[in-house]
C-alpha positions as CSV (number, residue, x, y, z in Angstrom):
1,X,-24.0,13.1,11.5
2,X,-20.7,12.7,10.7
3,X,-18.2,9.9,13.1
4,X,-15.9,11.4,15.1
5,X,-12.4,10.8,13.7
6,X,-9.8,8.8,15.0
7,X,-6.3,9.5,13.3
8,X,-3.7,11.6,12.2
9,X,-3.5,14.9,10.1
10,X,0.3,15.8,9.1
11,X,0.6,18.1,6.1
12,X,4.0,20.0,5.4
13,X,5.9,21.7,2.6
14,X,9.6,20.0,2.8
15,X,10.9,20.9,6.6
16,X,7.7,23.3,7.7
17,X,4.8,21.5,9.3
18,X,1.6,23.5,7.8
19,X,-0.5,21.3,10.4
20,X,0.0,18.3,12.5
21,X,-3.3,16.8,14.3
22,X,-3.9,13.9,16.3
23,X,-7.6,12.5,18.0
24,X,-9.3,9.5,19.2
25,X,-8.4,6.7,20.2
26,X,-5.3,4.1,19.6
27,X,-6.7,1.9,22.0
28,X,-10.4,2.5,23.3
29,X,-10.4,0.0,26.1
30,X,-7.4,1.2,27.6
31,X,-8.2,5.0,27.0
32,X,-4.8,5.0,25.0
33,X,-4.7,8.4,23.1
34,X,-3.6,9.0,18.9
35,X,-0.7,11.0,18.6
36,X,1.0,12.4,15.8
37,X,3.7,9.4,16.3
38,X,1.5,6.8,16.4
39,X,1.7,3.5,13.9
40,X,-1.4,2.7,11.8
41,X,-2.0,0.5,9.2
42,X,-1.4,1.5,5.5
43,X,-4.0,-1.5,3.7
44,X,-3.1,-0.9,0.1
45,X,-0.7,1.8,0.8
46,X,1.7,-1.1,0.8
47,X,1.1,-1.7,-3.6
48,X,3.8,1.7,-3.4
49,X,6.1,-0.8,-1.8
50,X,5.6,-3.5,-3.2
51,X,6.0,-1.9,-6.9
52,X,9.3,-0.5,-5.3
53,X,10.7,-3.8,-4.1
54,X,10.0,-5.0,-7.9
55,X,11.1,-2.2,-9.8
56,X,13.9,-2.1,-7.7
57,X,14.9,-5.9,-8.9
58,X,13.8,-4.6,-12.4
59,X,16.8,-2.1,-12.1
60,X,19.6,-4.6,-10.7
61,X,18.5,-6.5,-13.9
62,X,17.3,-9.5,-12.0
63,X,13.7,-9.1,-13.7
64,X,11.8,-6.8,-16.6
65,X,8.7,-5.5,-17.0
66,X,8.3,-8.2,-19.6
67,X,9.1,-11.1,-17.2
68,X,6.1,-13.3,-17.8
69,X,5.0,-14.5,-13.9
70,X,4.5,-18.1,-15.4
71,X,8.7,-17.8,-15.4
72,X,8.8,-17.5,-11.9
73,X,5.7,-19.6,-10.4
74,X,6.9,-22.5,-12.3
75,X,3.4,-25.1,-11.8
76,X,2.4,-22.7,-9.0
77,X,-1.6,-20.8,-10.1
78,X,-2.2,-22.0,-13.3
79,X,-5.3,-20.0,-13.9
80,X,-3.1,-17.2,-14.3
81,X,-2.7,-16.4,-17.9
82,X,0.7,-17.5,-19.4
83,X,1.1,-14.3,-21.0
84,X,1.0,-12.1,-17.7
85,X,3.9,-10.2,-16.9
86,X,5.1,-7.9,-14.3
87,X,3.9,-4.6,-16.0
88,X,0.7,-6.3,-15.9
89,X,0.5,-7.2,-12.7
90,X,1.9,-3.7,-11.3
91,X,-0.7,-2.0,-14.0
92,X,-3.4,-3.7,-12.8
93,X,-4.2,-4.6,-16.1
94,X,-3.5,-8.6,-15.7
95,X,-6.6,-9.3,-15.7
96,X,-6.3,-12.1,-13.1
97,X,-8.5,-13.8,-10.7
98,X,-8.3,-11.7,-7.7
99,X,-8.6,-13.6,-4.2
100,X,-10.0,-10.3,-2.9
101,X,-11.9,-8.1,-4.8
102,X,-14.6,-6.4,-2.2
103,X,-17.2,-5.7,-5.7
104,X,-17.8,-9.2,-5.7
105,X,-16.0,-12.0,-3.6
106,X,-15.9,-12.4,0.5
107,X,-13.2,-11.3,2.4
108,X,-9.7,-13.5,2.4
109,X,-9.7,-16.1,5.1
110,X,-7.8,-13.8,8.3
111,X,-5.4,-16.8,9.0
112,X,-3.0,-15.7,6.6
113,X,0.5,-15.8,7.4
114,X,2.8,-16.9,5.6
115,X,3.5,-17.0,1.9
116,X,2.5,-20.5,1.8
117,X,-1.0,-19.3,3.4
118,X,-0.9,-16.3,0.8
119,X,-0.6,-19.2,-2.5
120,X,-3.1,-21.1,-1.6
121,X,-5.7,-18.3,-0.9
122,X,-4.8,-17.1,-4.4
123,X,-5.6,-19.9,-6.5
124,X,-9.1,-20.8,-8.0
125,X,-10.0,-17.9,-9.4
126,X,-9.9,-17.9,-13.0
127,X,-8.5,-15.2,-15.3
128,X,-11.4,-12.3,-16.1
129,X,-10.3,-11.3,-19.0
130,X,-6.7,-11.1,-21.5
131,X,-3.7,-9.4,-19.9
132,X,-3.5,-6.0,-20.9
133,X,-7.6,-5.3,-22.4
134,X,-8.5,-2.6,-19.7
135,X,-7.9,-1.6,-16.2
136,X,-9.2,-3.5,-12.8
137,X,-8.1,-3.0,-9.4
138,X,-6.6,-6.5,-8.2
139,X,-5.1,-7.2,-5.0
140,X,-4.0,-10.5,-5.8
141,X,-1.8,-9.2,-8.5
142,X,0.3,-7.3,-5.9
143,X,0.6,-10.6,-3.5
144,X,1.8,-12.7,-7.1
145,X,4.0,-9.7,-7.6
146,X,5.4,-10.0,-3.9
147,X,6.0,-14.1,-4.0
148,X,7.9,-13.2,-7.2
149,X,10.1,-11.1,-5.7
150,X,11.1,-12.8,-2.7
151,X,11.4,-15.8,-5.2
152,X,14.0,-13.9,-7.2
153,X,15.7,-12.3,-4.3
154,X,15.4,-15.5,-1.5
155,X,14.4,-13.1,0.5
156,X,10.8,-13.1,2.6
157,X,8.6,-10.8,1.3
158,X,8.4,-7.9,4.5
159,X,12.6,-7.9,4.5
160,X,12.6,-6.7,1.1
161,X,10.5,-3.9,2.4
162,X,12.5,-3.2,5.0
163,X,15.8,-3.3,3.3
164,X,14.8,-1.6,-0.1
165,X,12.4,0.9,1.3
166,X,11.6,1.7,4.8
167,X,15.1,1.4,5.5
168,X,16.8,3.9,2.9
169,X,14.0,6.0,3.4
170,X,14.4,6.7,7.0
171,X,11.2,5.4,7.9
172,X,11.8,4.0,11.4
173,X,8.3,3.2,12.5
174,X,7.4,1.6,8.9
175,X,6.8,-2.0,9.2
176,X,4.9,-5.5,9.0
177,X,3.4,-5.9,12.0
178,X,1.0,-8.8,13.3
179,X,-2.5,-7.9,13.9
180,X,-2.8,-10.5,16.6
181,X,0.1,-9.0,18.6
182,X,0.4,-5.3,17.6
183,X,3.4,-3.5,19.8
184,X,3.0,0.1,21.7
185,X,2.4,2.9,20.3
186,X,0.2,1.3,17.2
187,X,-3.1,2.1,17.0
188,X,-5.6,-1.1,16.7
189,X,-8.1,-0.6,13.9
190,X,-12.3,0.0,14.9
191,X,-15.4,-1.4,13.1
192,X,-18.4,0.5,13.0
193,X,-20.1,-1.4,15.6
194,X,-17.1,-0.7,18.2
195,X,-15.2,-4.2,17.6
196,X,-11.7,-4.2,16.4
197,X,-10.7,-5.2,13.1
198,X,-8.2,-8.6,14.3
199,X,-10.8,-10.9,12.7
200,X,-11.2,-8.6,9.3
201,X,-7.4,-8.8,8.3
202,X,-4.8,-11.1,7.7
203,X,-2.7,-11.8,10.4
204,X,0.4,-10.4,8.4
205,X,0.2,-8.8,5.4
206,X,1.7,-9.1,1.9
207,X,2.1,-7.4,-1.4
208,X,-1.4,-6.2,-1.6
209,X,-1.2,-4.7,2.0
210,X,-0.9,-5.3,5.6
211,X,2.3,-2.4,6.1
212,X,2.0,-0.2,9.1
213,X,3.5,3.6,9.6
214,X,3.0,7.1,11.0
215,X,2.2,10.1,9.0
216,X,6.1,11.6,9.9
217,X,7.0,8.4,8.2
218,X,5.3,9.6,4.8
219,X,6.9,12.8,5.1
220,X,10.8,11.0,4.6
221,X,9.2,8.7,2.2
222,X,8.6,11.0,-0.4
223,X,11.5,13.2,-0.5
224,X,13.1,9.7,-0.5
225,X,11.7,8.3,-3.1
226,X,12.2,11.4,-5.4
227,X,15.5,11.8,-4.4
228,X,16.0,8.2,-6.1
229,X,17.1,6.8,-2.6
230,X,14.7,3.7,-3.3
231,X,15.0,3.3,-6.8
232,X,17.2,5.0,-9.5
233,X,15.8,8.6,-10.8
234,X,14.7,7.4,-14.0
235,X,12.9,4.2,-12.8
236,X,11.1,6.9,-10.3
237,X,9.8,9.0,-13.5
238,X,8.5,5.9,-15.4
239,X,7.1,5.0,-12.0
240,X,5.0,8.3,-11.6
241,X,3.8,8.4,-15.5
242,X,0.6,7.5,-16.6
243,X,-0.2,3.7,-17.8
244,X,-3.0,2.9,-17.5
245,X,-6.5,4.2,-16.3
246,X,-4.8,7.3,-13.5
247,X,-2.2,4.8,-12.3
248,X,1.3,4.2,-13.1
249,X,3.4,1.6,-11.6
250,X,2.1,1.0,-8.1
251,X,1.1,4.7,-7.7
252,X,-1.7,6.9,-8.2
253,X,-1.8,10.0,-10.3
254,X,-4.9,11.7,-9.3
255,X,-4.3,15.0,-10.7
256,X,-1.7,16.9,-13.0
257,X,1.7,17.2,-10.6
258,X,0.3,14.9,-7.8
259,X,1.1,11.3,-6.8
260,X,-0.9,9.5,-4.1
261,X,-0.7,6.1,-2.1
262,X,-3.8,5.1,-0.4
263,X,-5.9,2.3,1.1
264,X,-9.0,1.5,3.1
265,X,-9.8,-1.5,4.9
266,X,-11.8,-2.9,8.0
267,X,-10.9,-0.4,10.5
268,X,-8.4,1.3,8.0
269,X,-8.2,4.4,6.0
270,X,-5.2,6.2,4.6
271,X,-4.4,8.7,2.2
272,X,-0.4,10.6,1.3
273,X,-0.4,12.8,-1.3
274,X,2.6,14.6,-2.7
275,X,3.2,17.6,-5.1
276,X,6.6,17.2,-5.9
277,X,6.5,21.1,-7.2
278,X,6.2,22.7,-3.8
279,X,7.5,20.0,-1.6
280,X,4.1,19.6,-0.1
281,X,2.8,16.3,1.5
282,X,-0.9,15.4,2.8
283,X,-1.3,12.4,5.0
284,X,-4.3,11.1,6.8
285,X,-4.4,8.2,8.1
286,X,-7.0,6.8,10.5
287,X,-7.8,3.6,12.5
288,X,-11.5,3.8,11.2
289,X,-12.2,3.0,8.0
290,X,-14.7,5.8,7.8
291,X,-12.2,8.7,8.8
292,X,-11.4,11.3,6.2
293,X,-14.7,12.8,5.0
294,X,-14.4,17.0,5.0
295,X,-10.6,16.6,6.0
296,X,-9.6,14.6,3.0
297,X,-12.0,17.5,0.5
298,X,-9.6,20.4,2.6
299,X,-7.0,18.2,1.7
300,X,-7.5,18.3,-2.2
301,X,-8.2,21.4,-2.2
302,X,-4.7,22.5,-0.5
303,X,-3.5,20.4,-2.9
304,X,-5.3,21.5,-5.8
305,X,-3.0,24.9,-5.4
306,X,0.1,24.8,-7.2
């Protein structure tokens, strides 16, 4: 039998809501309701940011795609492959040692913090293979990619979020948000057995994840991002083009005309998908990492249509 879901529906085409649902729970214990307006986490919906923040520095002409990380971590990892750049570590083609990769390591210690906690999680983990010989999913390539670009700007990591995307996009209720101490109206994540998730995630997130929003949110974000109010228009286009393996730089292509952010974690699942053709945008997102199922298949196939 299929888990009741706990989340949020939103689908629109540009200013028309085509269907907005809200159920479950925010907060069991306190019989606190989901609503359409209410925070949840993102997990690796965040890489979208986090490949903005960069590109974004790519475009001021503070960094390029060919910027070897070794530049910027100085003595900091040295498993990490001299030649690894920034194009492979937004690719996911690095080839890295990831400090979290659910196939085949444990979990990251929760008691991560601060990008101090985040650099020492990451290293001792060897590279797998040479940078750019095939496609693997890595988190820790998006946390390297974040201490790079706080170490280029001086700037903490979840301020460049803020100020280079959340805030030009309008998104208001976007943010980093501890797990330990989540604020109203923010929905605290389930596991299957009824606990909640504060001793499954770090206690603030990074590059790889950690972000928190609302499914309006993702309805600005898109048209924002388009619109080249994050990044310049042509950065946007070499963001959404194929490079390697469905996946372009910090975004997924699942399909001809789509782009998608998405991420699943303990006691997280989210999915936006955008046609930029017909304005439409699919969110779900769910304080369960089950939730989805048959809503996220109607969802495909609304967005299948052209």
């Amino acid at each position: 039998m299929e888990a009741p879901f706990s989340g949020v529906v939103l689908v629109s085409r540009g200013a028309e809501v085509l269907l907005a649902e809200a159920s479950g729970y925010a907060h069991i214990g306190y019989g606190v309701e989901n609503t359409v307006g209410t925070r949840f986490a993102i997990a690796s919906g965040t890489k979208g940011f986090t490949a903005l923040v960069v590109v974004g520095l790519i475009a001021e002409g503070r960094l390029e795609l060919t910027t070897k990380a070794r530049e910027v971590l100085g003595d900091d990892l040295p498993l990490i492959d001299d030649r690894v750049t920034v194009e492979h570590l937004l690719t996911h083609t690095s080839g890295i040692g990831d400090y979290c990769d659910e196939a085949a390591d444990p979990p990251p210690n929760p008691l991560l913090a601060t990008s101090a906690d985040y650099l020492a999680a990451l290293g001792g983990f060897p590279q797998r293979f040479p940078p750019g010989e095939r496609f693997r999913y890595n988190n820790g390539a998006f946390v390297v990619l974040g201490l790079i670009a706080e170490r280029i700007a001086g700037i903490p990591f979840q301020d460049l979020v803020r100020t280079r995307v959340s805030e030009p996009a309008g998104m208001t209720d976007t943010a980093f948000l501890r797990s330990d101490a989540l604020p109203g109206r923010t929905a605290t994540g389930y596991l299957e057995d009824g606990r909640t998730n504060v001793f499954s995630l770090p206690v603030l997130g990074h590059g790889d994840g950690g972000c928190y929003s609302t499914a309006p949110d993702f309805r600005k974000f898109w048209p924002a991002l388009l619109d080249g109010r994050i990044v310049p228009r042509a950065w946007v286009d070499r963001m959404l083009r194929p490079h390697a393996d469905g996946y372009g730089l910090g975004f997924w292509l699942p399909g001809p005309g789509l782009v998608r952010l998405e991420g699943g974690d303990h006691g997280v699942s989210f999915r936006s998908t955008h046609r930029p053709s017909s304005g439409v945008t699919a969110t779900l997102i769910s304080n369960d990492h089950r939730g989805g199922g048959p809503r996220l298949r109607r969802l495909d196939e609304l967005l299948a249509k052209p």
